[in-house]
C-alpha atoms as one frame of an Amber mdcrd trajectory, in Angstrom:
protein
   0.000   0.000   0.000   1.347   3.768  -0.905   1.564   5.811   1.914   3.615
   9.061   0.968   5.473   7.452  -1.481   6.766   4.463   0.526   5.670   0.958
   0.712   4.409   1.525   4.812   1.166   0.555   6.323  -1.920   2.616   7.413
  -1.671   3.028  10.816  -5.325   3.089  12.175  -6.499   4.212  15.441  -9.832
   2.665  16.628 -11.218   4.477  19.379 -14.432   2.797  21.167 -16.279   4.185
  23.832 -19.368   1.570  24.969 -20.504  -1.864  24.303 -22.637  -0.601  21.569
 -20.331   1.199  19.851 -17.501  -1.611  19.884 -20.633  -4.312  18.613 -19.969
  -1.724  15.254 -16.414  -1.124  15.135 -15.018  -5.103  16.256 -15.618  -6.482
  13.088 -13.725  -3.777  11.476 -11.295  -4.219  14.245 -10.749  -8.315  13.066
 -10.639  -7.213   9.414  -7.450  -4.846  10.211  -6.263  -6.996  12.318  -6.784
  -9.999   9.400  -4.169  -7.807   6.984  -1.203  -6.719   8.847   0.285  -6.208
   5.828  -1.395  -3.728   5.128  -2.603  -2.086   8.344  -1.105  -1.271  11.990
  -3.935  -1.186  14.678  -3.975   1.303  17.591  -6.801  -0.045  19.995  -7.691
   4.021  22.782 -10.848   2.738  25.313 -12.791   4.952  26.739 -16.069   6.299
  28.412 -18.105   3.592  30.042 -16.189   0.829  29.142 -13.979   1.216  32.117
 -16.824   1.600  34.652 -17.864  -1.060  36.673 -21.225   0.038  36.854 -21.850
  -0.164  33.422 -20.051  -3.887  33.712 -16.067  -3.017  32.470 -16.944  -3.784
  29.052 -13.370  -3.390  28.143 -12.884  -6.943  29.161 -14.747  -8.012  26.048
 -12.305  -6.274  23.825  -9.439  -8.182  25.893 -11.410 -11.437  25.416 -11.226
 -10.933  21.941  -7.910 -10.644  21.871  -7.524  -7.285  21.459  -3.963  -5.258
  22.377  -5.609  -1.970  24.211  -3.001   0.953  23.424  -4.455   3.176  25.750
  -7.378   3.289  28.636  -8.638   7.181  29.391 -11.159   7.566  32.104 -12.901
  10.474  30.816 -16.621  10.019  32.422 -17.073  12.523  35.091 -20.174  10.387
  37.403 -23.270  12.208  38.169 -25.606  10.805  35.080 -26.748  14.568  34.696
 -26.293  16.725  31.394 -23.572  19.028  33.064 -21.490  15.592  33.723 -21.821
  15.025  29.794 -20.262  18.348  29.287 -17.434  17.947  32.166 -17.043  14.231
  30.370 -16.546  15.692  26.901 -13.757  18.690  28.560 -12.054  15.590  30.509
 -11.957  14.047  26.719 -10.239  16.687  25.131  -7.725  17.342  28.408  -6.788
  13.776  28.085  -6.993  13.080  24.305  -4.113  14.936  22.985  -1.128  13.050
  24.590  -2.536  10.218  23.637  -2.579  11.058  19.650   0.782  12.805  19.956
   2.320   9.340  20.767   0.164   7.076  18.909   0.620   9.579  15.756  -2.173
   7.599  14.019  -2.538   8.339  10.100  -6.099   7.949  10.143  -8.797   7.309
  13.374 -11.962   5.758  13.203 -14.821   7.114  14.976 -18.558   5.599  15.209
 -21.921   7.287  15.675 -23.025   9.322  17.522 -21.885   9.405  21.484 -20.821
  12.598  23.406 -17.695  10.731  23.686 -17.266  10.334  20.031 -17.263  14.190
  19.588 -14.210  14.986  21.677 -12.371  12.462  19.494 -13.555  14.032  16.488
 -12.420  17.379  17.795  -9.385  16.400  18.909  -8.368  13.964  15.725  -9.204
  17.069  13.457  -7.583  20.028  15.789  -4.225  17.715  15.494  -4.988  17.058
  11.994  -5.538  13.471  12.010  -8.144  12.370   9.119 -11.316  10.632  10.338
 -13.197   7.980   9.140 -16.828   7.958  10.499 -19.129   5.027  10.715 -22.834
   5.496  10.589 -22.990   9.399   9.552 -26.403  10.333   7.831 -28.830   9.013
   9.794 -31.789  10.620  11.710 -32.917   9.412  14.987 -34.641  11.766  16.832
 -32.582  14.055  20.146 -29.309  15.483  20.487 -27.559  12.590  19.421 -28.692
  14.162  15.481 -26.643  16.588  16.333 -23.427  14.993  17.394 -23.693  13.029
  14.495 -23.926  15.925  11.773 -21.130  17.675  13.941 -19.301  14.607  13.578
 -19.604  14.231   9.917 -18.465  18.139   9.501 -15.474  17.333  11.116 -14.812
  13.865   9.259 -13.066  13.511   6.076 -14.514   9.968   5.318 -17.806   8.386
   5.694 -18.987   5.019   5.500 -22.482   4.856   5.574 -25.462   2.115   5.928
 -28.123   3.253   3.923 -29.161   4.725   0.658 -30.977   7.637   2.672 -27.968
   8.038   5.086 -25.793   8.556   1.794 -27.978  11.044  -0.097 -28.032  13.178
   3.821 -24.529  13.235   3.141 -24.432  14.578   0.516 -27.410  17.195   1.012
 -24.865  17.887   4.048 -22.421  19.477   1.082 -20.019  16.059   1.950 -17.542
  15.085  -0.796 -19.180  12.134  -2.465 -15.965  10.705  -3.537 -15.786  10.773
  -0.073 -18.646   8.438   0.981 -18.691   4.927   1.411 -21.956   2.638   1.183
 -21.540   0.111   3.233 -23.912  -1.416   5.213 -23.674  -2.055   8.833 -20.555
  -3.651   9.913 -22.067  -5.543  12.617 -24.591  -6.801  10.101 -21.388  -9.137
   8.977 -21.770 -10.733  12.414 -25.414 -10.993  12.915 -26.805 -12.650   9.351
 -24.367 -15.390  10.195 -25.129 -15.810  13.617 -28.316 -17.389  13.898 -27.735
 -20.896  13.475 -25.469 -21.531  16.586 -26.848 -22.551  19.409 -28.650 -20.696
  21.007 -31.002 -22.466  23.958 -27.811 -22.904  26.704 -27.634 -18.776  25.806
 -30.788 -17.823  26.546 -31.235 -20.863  29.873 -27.941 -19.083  31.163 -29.772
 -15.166  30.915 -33.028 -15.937  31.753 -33.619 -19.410  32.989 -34.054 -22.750
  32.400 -37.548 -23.118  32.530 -38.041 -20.163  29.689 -38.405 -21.372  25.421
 -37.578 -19.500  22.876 -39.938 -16.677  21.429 -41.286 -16.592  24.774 -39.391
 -13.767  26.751 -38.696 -10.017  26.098 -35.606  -8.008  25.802 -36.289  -5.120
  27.541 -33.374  -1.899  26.491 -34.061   2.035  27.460 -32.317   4.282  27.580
 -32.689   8.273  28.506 -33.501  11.072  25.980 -31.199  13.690  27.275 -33.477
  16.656  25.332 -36.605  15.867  27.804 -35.033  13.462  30.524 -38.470  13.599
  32.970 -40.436  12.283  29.808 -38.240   9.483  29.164 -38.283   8.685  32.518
 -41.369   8.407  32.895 -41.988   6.375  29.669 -39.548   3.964  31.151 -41.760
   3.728  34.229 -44.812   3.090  32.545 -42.905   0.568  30.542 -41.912  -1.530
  33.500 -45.588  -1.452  34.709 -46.498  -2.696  31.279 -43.965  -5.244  31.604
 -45.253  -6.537  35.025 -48.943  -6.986  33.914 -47.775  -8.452  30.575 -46.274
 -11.233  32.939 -43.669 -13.098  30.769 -39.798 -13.394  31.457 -38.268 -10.366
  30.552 -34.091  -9.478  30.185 -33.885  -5.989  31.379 -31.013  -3.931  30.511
 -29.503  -1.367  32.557 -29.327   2.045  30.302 -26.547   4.190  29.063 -24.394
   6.587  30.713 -26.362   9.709  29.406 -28.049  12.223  31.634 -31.018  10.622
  33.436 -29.781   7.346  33.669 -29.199   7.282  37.277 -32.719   7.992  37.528
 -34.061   5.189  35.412 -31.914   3.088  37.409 -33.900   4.172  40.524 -37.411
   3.464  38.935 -35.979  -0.026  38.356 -34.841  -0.541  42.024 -38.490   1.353
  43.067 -40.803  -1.089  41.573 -38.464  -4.142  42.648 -37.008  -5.542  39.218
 -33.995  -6.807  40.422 -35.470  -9.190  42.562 -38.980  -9.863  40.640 -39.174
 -13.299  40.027 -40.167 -12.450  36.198 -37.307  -9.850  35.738 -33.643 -10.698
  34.928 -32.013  -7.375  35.169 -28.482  -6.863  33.815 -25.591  -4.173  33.421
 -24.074  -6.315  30.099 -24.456  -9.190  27.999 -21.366 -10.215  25.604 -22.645
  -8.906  21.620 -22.591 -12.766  20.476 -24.606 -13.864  23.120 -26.814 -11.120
  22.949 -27.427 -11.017  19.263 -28.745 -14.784  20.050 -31.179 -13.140  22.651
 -33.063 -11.076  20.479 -33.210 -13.205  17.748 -35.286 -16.093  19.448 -37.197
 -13.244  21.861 -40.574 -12.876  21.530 -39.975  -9.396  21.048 -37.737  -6.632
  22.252 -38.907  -3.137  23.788 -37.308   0.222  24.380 -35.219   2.686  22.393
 -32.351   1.809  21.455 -30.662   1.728  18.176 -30.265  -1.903  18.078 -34.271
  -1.976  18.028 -35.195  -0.599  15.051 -31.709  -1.285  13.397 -29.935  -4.461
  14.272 -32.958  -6.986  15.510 -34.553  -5.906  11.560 -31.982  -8.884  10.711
 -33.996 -11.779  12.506 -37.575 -10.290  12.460 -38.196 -10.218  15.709 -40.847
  -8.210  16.418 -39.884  -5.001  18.072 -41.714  -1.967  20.311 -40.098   1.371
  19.886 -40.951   3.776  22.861 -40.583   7.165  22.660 -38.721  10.071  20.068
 -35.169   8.582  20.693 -35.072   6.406  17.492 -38.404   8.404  15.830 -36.006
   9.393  12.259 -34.618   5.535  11.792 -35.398   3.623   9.088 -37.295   0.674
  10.504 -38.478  -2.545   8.698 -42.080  -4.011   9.230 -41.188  -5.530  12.448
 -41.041  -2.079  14.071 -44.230  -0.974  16.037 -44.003   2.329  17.127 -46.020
   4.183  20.436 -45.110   7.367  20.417 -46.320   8.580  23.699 -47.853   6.758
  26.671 -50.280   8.606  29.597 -50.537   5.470  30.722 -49.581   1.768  30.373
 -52.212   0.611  28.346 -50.761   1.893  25.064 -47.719   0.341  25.731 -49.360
  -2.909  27.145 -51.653  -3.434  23.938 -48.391  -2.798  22.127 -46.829  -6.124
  23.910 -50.338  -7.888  22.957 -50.164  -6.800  19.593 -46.061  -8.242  19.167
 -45.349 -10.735  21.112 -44.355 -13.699  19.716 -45.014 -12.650  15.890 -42.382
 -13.496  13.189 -41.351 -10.476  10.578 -39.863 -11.260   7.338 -35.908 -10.496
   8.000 -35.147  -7.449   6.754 -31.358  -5.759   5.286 -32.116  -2.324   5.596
 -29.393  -1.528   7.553 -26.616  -3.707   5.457 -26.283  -7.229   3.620 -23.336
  -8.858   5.317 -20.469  -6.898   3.473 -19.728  -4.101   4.885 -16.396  -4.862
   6.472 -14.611  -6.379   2.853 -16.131  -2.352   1.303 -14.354  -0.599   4.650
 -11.069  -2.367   4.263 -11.164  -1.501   0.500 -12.019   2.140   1.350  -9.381
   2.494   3.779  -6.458   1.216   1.423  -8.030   3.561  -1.358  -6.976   7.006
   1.011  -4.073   8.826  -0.821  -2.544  10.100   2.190  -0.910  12.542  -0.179
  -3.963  14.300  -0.875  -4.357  17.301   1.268  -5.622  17.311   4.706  -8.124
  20.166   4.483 -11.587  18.743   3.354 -13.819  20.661   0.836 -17.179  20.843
   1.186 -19.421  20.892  -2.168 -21.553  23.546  -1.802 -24.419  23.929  -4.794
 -24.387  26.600  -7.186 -25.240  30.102  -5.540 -26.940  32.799  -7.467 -24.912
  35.661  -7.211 -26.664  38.670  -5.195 -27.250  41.152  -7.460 -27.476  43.413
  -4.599 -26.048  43.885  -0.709 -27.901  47.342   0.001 -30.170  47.061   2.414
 -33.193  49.344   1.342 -32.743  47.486  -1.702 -33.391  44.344   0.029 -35.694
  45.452   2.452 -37.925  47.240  -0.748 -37.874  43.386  -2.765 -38.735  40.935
   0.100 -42.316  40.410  -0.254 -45.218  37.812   0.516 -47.837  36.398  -1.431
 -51.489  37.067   0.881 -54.383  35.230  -0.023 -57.654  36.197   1.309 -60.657
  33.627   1.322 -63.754  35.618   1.409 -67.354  34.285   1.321 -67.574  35.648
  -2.312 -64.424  36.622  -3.870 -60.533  34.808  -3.473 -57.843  37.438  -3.859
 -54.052  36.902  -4.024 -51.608  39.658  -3.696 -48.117  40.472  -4.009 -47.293
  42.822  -0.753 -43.883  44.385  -0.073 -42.103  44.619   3.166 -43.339  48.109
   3.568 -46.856  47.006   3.092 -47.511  47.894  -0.260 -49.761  45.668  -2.201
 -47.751  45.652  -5.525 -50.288  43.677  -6.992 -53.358  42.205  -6.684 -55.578
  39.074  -8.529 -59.441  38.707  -7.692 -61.215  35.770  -9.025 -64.743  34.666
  -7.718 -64.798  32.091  -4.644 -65.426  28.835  -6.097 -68.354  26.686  -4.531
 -66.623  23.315  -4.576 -63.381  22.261  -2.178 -61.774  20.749  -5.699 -62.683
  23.946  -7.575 -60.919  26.296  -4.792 -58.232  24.737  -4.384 -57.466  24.246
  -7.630 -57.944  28.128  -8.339 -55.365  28.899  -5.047 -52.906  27.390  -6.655
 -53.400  28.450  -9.917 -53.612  32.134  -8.510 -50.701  31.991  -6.477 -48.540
  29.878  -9.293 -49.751  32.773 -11.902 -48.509  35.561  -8.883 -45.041  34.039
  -8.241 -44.183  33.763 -11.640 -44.737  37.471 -12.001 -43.338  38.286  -8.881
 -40.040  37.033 -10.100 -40.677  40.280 -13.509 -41.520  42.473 -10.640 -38.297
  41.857  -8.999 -39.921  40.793  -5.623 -38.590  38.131  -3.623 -41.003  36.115
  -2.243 -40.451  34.838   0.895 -43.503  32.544   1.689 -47.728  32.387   1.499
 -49.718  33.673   3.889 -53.571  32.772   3.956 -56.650  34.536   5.523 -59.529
  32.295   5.688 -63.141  32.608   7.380 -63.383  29.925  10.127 -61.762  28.288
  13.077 -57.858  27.945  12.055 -55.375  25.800  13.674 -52.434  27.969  12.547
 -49.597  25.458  13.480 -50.789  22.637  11.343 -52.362  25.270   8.625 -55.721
  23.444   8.639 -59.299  25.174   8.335 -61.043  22.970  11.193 -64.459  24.554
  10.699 -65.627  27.292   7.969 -68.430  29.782   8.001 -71.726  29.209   6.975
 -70.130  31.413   3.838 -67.491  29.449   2.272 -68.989  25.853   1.340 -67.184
  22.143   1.673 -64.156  23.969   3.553 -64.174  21.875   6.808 -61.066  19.733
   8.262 -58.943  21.192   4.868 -55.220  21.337   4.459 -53.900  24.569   3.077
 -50.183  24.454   3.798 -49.422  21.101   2.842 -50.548  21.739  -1.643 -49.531
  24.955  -1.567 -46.118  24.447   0.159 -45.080  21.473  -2.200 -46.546  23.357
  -5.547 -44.778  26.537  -4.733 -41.960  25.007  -2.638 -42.331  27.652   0.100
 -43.720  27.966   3.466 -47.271  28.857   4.506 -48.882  30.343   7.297 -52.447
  29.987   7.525 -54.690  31.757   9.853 -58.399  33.197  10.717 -59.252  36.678
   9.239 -60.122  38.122  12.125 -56.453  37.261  13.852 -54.988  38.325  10.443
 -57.176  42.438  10.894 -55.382  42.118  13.934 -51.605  41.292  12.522 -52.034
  43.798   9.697 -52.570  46.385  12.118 -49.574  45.299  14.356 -47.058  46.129
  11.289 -48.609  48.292   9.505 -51.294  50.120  11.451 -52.227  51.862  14.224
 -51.696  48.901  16.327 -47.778  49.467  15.470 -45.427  49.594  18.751 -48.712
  49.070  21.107 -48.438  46.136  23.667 -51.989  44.919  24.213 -54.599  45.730
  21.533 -57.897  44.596  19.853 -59.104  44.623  16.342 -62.917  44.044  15.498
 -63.699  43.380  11.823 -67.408  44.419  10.708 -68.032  43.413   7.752 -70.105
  40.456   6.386 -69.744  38.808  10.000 -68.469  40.535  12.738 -64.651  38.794
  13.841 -61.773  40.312  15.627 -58.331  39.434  16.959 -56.204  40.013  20.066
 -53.106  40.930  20.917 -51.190  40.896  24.086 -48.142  41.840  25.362 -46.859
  41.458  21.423 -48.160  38.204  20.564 -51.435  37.482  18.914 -54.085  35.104
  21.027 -55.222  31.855  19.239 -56.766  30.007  22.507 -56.480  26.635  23.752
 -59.393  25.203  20.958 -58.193  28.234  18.462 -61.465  29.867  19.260 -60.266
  33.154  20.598 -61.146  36.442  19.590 -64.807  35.155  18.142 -66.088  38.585
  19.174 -68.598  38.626  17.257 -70.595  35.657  19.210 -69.877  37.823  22.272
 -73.948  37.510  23.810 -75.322  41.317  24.351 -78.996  40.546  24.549 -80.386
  37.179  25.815 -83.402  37.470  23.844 -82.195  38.972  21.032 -82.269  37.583
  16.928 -80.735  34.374  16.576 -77.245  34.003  14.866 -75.344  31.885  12.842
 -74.157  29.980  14.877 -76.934  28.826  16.656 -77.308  31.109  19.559 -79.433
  34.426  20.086 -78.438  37.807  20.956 -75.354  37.353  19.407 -73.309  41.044
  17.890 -73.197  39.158  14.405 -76.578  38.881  14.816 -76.725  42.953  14.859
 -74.231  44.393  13.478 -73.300  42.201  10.884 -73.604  42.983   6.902 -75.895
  39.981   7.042 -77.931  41.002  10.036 -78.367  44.689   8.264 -79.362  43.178
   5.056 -81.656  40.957   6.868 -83.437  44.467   8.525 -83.209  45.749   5.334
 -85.333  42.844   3.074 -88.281  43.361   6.201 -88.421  46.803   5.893 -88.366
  46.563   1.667 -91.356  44.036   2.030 -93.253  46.227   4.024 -92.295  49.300
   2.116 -90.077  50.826   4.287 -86.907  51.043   2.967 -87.139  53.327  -0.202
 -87.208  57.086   0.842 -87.101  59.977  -2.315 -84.117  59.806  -3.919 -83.748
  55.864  -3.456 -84.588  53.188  -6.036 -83.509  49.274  -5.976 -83.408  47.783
  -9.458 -85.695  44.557  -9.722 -82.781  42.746 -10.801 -80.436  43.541  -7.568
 -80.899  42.154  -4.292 -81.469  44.153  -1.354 -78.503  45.167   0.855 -77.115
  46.859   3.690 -75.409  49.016   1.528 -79.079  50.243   0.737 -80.703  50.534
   4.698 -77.143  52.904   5.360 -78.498  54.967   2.360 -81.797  54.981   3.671
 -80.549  56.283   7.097 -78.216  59.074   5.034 -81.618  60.252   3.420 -83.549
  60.402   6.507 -85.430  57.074   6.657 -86.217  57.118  10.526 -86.944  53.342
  11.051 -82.973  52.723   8.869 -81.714  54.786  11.346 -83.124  53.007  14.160
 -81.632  49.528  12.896 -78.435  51.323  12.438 -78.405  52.484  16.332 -79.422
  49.141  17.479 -76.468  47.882  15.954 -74.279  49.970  17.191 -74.863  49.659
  20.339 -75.090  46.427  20.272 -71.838  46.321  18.870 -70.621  49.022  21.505
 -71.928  46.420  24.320 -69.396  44.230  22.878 -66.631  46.224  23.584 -67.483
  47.093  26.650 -67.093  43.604  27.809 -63.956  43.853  25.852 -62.861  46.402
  28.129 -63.741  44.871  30.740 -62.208  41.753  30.361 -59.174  42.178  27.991
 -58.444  46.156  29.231 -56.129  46.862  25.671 -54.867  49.943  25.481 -56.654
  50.900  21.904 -59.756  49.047  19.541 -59.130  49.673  16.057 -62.951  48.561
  14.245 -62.399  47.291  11.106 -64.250  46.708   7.971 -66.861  48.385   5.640
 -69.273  49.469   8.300 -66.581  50.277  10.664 -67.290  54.435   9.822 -70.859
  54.125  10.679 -70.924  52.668  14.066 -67.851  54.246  15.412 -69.977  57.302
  17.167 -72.509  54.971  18.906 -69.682  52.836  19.975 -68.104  55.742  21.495
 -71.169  56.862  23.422 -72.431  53.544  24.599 -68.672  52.977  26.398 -69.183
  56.799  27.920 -72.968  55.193  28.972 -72.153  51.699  30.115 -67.768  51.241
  30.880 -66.530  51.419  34.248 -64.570  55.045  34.395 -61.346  53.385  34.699
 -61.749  52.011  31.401 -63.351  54.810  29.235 -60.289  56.401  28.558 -59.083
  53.840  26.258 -59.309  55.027  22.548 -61.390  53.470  19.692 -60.512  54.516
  16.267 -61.451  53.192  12.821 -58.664  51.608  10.692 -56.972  53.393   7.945
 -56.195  50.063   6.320 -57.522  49.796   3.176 -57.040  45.675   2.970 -56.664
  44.251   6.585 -57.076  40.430   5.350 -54.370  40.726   2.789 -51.985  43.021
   4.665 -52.243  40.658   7.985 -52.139  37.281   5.890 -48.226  38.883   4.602
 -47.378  40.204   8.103 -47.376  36.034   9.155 -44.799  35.255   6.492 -42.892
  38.988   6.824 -42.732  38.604  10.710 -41.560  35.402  10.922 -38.966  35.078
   8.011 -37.604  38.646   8.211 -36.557  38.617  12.106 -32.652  38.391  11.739
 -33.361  41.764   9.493 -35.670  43.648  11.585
């Protein structure tokens, strides 16, 4: 093998950490070992290995005849997340002596331990290439992150799966670089099954137990939400116990929370339960064996949903720790447990099936690939990596009002008769605007949406506008996290339970914010209105319906059911005309467009309506826009309507006042100029003095709907410029 320029070996440093770790890395360990022509082998153990109570699994490695170079205590006790950090600094104290005299050419690294990122560190501050196994992958807590960290700071990669090797490479990691190899202990396991295995599994669990009828039982903490974990693992146990078959428990890892978990076990008595064989280590061999005639295997470890795939064995994977794996069919997943039910129907749903093996995770390979990779590495090539970066359009521009003046948002506003898109600008400025009639049909709407907004993007793009995502305004109950209309107005047909982020996100390959128009009234006047700067505020829309939205202290209110700010179902008369939604005395019922066009079509029959000067084509329907013109021209019954409603609607917010005390309410909306006065002198009749100091105003904003459906993508996606 050429090693700069001379016929010399590869020295390779193999630096293992925990028994699951070294269940990876000893089969690469015997295939070095296999070619000392070609390789020297440098054996550094550390982190639990060399603690007896997490069994001094370092023996193994000496069983298997193993020379160990080096032993580093680095794990500072206390099973706590500040003992992971102190563990990692001990690491890197201790670490660089040991390369200095080893002077290894390249090290090999695995996964994804706290441990394993202070030898990364340290291998790549003394500029020492690295080889990592297992980079790519998604699990599902902080251990993502040490593993992408990791594979920054590697200059090799051998992977497991396709999807682990196209992260890579999404990562911006050389893919001359990348090695798809399967899972080296995957070279062990699909031979293993055939030995025998009964004397294993009498020896672990008992004599009187059979095959495919016990449980391997492995759980470990999830250091991002350690009480959780915790107390999935104790709802796991009580599972366990009422399940009432022989069960090989585990003890967990060294991460934070595992002297807790340890606890729980000694709490409920596990130790000494006549069902329970509870156990700091079991030898890899013998323990593949285990899970491969179990009647299934529980917890969260990697081995679950990765390594027991090989035999079928059914598994049960608790929790987020593993929730990114790839998994074969034999992996049932819960989730999250109140109680142990979940988990228990789990066991009843498992136990004691038979999967179809599956190779996900490698075909029995892997180590040959690895040897061949490692005598491929020109150790002439230079040491700095390069990261492939995709093409990046050059910025045609680094000035900020320029920037500032081109980010923009596409708003869509979903009224009960017409769908509008618009292009607005950071500054508010609807650049332009598309109005199409509302569709009837779910198919028919959505299908215009997207043909609006595609149409709008695409001219964006002339306009020189950078758009940064889609906000929506919709009539209805919104649940703005998931972007899903829950329950529409009596207004806008077939648009219950509906999914707006999810088409327009993957058509237009941006994000969406979807929200109630009321709460959007109220975010358009936060940027852009008079609601700008204030800290508590309230917006009530009157236009069609009557809505609103609240803000306080900054943020805008959505409610535990997403129901907040329905001011217009805010009761001011108990026998008053019944509203839409079912009640009586309702504002909508009112104050409302609907509710004035209702008073309107009575007093038309009757012949009330039409004062001199007034005429209503036969061919136009009577409005509200007709009983205000009736009240402009004298009409003394219009005027009466309009009054009621206005003081109806100023009722409302004087319970507003009373129970929200903002600062300012901003009314909204078409009819927002007419009631304004009444409002005013109903809060100087009926609010508490310490309240009637608080302004009402009308808005100056010409469209609320639009402007507050941009302000949810310019907020959010602008913050690291405003």
């Amino acid at each position: 093998m050429e090693k700069n320029g001379n016929n010399q070996k590869l020295r390779v440093c193999v630096a293992t950490c925990n028994r699951a770790d070294y269940s990876k890395l000893a089969p690469i360990m015997f295939g070095i070992k296999m070619e000392p022509e070609f390789f020297e082998l440098d054996v550094v153990v550390l982190g639990s290995h060399l603690i007896d109570d997490y069994g001094n699994t370092y023996r193994m490695i000496e069983q298997d005849d193993f020379d160990i170079n080096t032993r580093l205590h680095t794990i500072v006790r206390g099973e706590d997340e500040a003992a992971m950090v102190e563990s990692v600094g001990l690491a890197l104290v201790k670490l660089p002596d040991v390369l200095n005299r080893l002077k290894p050419d390249i090290m090999i690294v695995h996964g994804d331990r706290f441990d394993a990122l202070a030898l990364a560190t340290s291998a790549a501050l003394m500029n020492i290439r690295i080889l990592h196994i297992e980079g790519g992958e998604v699990s599902g807590t902080i251990d993502d992150s040490i593993r992408h960290a990791i594979t920054k700071l590697a200059h090799y990669h051998v992977c497991c799966t396709r999807s682990a090797e196209q992260h890579l490479i999404s990562m911006c990691e050389d893919h001359d670089r990348i090695l798809l190899a399967g899972c080296p202990s995957y070279d062990k396991l699909l031979s293993a099954k055939n030995k025998d295995y009964m004397s294993i599994i009498r020896m672990w669990l008992g004599d009187d137990v059979k095959s495919k009828d016990y449980i391997v039982a492995l759980q470990h903490p999830v250091t991002t939400d350690i009480k959780h974990s915790i107390k999935m693992f104790e709802l796991t146990l009580d599972a366990l116990i009422s399940f009432n078959k022989r069960t090989l428990v585990l003890f967990p890892n060294i991460d934070a929370g595992s002297k807790e978990m340890v606890r729980v076990m000694r709490k409920k008595g596990i130790e000494h339960h006549p069902n329970f064989r509870a156990v700091k280590h079991v030898p890899f061999d013998q323990f593949i064996q285990l899970v491969a005639h179990a009647g299934c295997m529980i917890g969260n470890s990697s081995c679950g949903v990765r390594e027991v795939g090989a035999f079928g064995t059914p598994v049960i994977n608790l929790g987020t720790r593993q929730i990114g794996r790839e998994t074969g069919e034999n992996v049932l997943h819960v989730r999250d447990a109140d109680t142990q039910d979940k988990i228990l129907q789990a066991l009843h749903l498992q136990f004691g099936k038979q999967y179809p093996c599956s190779k996900i995770y490698g075909d029995g390979n892997a180590v040959p690939r690895i040897l061949k990779f490692l005598k491929s590495i020109d150790l002439q090539e230079p040491l700095q990596k390069k990261f492939c970066f995709p093409p990046v359009k050059e910025n045609i521009s680094q000035d900020i009002d320029h920037i500032l003046e081109t980010l923009s948002a596409l708003a869509v506003d979903l009224g009960g008769t017409n769908l509008r898109v618009a292009i607005v600008s950071m500054k508010g400025e609807i650049v332009k605007k598309y109005t199409q009639f509302n569709p009837k049909t779910y198919e028919e709407r959505i299908n215009l949406i997207l043909q609006m907004c595609v149409e709008a993007a695409a001219e964006a793009v002339k306009l020189n506008c950078r758009i940064l995502g889609v906000g929506i305004s919709t009539g209805g109950r919104v649940n703005p996290r998931e972007g899903v209309v829950l329950h529409s107005t009596k207004l806008i047909q077939e648009w219950n339970s509906v999914d707006l982020r999810s088409p327009l996100s993957d058509t237009l390959h941006l994000p969406v914010w979807v929200d109630n128009d009321g709460n959007c009234a109220a975010l358009a006047e936060r940027k852009f209105g008079q609601g700008k700067g204030l800290e508590n505020f309230v917006t009530l829309i009157t236009g069609t319906g009557i809505g609103g939205g609240i803000i306080h202290q900054h943020e805008l209110i959505h409610g535990s059911s997403f129901c907040a700010a329905e001011l217009g179902h805010l009761v001011v008369s108990l026998d008053g005309p019944d509203c839409s939604c079912g009640g009586r005395g309702c504002i909508e019922a009112y104050a409302s467009g609907m509710a004035l066009q209702r008073e309107a079509k009575k007093l038309h029959d009757e012949d009330l309506l039409l004062v001199e000067g007034m005429a209503v084509p036969k061919d136009e329907a009577v409005s509200a826009a007709h009983l205000i013109q009736a009240a402009k021209l004298g009409n003394v019954k219009a005027q009466s309507i309009l009054r009621t409603a206005g003081t109806a609607l100023g009722l409302g917010v004087v319970n507003i006042l009373h129970t929200i005390n903002p600062s300012l309410v901003i009314l909204s909306g078409v009819l927002a100029s007419h009631y304004i006065h009444i409002v005013k002198d109903v809060i100087r009749q009926q609010a508490l003095s310490s309240v009637q100091d608080v302004d009402v105003v009308v808005s100056d904003l010409v469209d609320p709907a639009l402007l507050g459906a941009a302000s949810m993508v310019l907020d959010y996606t602008t913050r690291r410029i405003c």
